[in-house]
Every structure is written in C-alpha cells, then in structure tokens.
C-alpha positions as a Markdown table, in Angstrom:
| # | Residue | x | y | z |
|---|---|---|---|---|
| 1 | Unk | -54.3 | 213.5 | -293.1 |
| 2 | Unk | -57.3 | 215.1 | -294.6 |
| 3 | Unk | -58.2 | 212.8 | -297.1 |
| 4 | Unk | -61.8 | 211.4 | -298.9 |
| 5 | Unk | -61.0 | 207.8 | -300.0 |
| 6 | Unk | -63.9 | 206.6 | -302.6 |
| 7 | Unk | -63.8 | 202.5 | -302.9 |
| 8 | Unk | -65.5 | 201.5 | -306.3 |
| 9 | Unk | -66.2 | 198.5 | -307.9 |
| 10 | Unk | -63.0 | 199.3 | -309.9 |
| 11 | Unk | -60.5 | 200.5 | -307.5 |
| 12 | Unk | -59.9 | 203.3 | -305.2 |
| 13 | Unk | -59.8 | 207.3 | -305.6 |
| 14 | Unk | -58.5 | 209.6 | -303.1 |
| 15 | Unk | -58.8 | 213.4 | -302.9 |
| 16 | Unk | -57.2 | 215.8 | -300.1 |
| 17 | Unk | -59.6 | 217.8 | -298.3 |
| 18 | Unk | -59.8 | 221.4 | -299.3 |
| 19 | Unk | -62.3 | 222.6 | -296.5 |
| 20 | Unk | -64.5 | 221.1 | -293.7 |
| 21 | Unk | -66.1 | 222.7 | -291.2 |
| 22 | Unk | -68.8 | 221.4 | -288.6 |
| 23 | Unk | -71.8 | 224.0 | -287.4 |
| 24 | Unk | -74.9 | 224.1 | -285.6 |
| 25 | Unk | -78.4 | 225.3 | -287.3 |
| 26 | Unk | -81.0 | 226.5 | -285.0 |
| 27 | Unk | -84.9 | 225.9 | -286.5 |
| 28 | Unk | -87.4 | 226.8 | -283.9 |
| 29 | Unk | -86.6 | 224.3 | -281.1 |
| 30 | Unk | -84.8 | 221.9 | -283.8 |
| 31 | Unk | -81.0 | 221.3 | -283.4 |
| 32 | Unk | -78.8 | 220.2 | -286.4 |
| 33 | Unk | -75.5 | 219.7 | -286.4 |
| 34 | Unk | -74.3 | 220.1 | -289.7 |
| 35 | Unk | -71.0 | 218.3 | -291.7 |
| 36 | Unk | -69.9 | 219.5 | -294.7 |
| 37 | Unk | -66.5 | 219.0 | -296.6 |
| 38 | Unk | -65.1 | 219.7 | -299.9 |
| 39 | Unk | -62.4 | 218.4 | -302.0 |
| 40 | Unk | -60.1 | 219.0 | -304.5 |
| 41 | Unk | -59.0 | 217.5 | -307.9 |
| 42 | Unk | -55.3 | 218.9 | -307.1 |
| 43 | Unk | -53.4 | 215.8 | -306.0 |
| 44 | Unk | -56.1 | 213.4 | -306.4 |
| 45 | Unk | -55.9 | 210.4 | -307.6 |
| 46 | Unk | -58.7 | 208.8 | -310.0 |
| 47 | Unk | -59.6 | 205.7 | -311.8 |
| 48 | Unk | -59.0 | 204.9 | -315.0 |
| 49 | Unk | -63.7 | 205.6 | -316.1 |
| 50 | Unk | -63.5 | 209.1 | -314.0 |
| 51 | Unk | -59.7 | 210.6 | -314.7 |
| 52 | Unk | -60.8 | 212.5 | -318.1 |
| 53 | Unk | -63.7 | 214.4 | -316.1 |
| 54 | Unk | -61.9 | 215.5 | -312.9 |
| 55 | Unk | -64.5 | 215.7 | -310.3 |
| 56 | Unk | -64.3 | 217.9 | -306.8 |
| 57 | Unk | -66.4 | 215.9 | -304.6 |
| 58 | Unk | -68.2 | 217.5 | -301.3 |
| 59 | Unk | -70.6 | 216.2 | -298.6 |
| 60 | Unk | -73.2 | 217.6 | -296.5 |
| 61 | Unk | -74.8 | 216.0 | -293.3 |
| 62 | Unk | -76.7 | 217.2 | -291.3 |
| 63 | Unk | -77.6 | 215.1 | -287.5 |
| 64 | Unk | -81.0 | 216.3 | -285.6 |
| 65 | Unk | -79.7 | 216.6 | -282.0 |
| 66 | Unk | -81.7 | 217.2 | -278.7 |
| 67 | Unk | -78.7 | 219.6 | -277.3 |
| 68 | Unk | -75.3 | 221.0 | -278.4 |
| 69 | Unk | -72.4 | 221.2 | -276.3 |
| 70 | Unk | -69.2 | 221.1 | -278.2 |
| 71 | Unk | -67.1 | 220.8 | -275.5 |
| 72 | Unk | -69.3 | 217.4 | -275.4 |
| 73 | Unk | -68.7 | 216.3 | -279.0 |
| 74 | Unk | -65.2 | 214.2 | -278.3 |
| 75 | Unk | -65.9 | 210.4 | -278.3 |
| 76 | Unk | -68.9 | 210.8 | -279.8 |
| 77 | Unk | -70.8 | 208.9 | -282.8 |
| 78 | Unk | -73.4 | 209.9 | -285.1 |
| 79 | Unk | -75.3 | 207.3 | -287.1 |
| 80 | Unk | -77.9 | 208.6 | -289.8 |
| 81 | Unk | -79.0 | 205.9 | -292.6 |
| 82 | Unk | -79.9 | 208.2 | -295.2 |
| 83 | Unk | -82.4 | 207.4 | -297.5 |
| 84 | Unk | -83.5 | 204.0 | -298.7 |
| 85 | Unk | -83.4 | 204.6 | -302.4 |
| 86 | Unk | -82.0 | 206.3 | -304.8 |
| 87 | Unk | -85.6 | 208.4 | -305.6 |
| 88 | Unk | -86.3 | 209.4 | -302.0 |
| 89 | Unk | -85.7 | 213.3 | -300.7 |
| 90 | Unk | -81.9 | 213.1 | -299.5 |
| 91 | Unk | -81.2 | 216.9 | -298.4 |
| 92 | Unk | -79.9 | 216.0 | -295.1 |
| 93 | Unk | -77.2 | 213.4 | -296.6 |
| 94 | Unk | -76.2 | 214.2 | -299.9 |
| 95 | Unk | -72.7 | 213.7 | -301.9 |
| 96 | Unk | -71.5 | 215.7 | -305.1 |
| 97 | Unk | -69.1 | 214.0 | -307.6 |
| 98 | Unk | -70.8 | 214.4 | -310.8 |
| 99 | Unk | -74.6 | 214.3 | -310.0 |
| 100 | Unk | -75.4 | 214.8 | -306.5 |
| 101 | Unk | -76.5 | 211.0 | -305.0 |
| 102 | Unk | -77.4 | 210.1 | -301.6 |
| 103 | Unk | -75.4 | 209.4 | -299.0 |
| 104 | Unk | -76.6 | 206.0 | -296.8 |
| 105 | Unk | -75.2 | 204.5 | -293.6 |
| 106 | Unk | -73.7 | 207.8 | -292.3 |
| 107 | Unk | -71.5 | 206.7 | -289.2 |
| 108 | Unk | -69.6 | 210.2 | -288.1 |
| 109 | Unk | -66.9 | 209.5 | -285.1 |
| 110 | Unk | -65.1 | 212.4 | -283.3 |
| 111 | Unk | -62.3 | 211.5 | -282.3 |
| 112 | Unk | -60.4 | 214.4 | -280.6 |
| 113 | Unk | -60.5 | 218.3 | -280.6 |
| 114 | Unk | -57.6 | 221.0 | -280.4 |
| 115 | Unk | -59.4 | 224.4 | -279.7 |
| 116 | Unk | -62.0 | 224.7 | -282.5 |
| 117 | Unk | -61.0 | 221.6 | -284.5 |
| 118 | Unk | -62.2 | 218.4 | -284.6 |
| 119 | Unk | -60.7 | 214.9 | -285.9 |
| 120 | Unk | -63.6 | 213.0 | -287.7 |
| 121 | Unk | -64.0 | 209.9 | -289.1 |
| 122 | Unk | -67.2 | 210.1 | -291.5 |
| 123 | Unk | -68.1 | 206.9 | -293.6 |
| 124 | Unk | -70.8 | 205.8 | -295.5 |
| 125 | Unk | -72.3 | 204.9 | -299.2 |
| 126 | Unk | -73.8 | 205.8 | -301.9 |
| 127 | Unk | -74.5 | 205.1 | -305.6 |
| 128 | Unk | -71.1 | 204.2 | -307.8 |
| 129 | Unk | -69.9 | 207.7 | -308.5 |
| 130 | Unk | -69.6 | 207.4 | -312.6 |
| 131 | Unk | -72.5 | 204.5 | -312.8 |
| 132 | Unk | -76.0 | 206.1 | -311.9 |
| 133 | Unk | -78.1 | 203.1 | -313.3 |
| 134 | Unk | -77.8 | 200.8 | -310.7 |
| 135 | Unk | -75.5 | 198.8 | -312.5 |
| 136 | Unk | -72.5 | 198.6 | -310.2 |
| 137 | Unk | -72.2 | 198.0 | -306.5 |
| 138 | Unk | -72.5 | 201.1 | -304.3 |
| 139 | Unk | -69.1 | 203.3 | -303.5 |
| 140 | Unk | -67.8 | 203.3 | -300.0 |
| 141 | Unk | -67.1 | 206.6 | -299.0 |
| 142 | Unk | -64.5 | 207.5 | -296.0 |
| 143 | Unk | -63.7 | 211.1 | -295.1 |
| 144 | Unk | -61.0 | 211.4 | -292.6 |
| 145 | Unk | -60.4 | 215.2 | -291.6 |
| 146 | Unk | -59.8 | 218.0 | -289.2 |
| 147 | Unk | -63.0 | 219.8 | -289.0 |
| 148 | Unk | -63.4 | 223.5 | -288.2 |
| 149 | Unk | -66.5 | 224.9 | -286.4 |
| 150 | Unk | -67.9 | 227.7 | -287.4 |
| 151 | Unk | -69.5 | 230.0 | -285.1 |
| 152 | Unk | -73.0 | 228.3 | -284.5 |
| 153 | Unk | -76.7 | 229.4 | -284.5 |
C-alpha cells in the first residue's frame, strides 16, 4: 500500500501516495541518491486541527553515496539524521505539509524490487505538522511505497 502515515501528538493522518520515484544526481565525483514522494489530500484522512486546510504532503532526501549500483539497492538501509534544529540548512531532508520543516532520523529500508520499482520503508521526524513553535512533540513520519527510478545521472 502506498501510504504516508503522520503520528501527532493528537492522533494519526494518513495520505495515499500520488508519486515516488528514487534517482541518482551526479556532482563532480559526488553521488546522491535522491528520495522524493508526494501525496494527496484525495482519500486522506486528517485530524480534527488540520482537516479545514487540506494539506498534500511531499518529501525529499537525498543520501551521499560512494557508488550506485541499483541492482545492489535490495536489503539495503540508509540512515541520515538530518539536521539538529529546527534553524539549521535542511535541503537534503526536508518535508512539506504546510511550511516546509526538516526531516530528522531518516532511516530508508529497500525491501525488494520488480524491474524498476522499489518497496521502501522511509521513516523519520520532524516538527508537529500544524504546531511550528515548539509547542508539541515532534510528528513521526512513515512512508511505505513503491518507488520508481528514474533514469539516473
């Protein structure tokens, strides 16, 4: 199921996955292997604070790798902590709901591949998604989705 399920402070929101596709960026002798998934508000379902502003979350991440073999990728796991606080550069790990926050404690699994698909696991946190003060716990974020890559460098 290609699903993002937010955990709040106040319950739980899940949106289906309208896109997400995996690619490789080429800088120089610098590898990145790039992440990035959006959803939808069609189908979702919200809390009661964020269900008069539909949101259409997205994340990007993107992993600094040595070498990239795809037919390698299977059984993998990519761990990237993100940034420390909220005021640091996050352009590497970022999530869009309303404001785009941060994403910290990054832990992407691939679990299996069919041709150019992948099944990911992707979790991590980030600031609450309606609170940007501090105020509330941070969100747990878990994105659970066939992947496409894209045609890379």
């Amino acid at each position: 199921m290609n699903q993002l399920t937010i955990t709040r402070f106040n319950g739980t929101e899940v949106f289906p996955i309208e896109s997400a596709h995996l690619f490789m960026v080429r800088e120089s002798e610098n590898l990145t292997l790039w992440f990035e998934i959006e959803a939808t508000e069609e189908g979702a379902h919200f809390n009661a604070d964020t269900s008069v502003y539909p949101a259409r979350p997205s994340a990007e991440l993107g992993i600094k790798l040595a070498q990239f073999d795809a037919s390698k990728l299977v059984g993998q796991k990519f761990k990237h902590p993100g940034t420390s606080n909220d005021d640091e550069d996050a352009c590497s790990a970022l999530f869009y709901y309303y404001e785009h926050q941060p994403l910290r404690d990054n832990l992407v699994s691939i679990l299996s591949q069919s041709s150019n698909i992948f099944k990911i696991c992707w979790m991590a946190r980030t600031q609450d998604v309606n609170f940007y003060d501090g105020s509330k716990p941070d969100a747990k974020l878990e994105i659970n989705a066939d992947f496409m890559l894209k045609s890379t460098f």
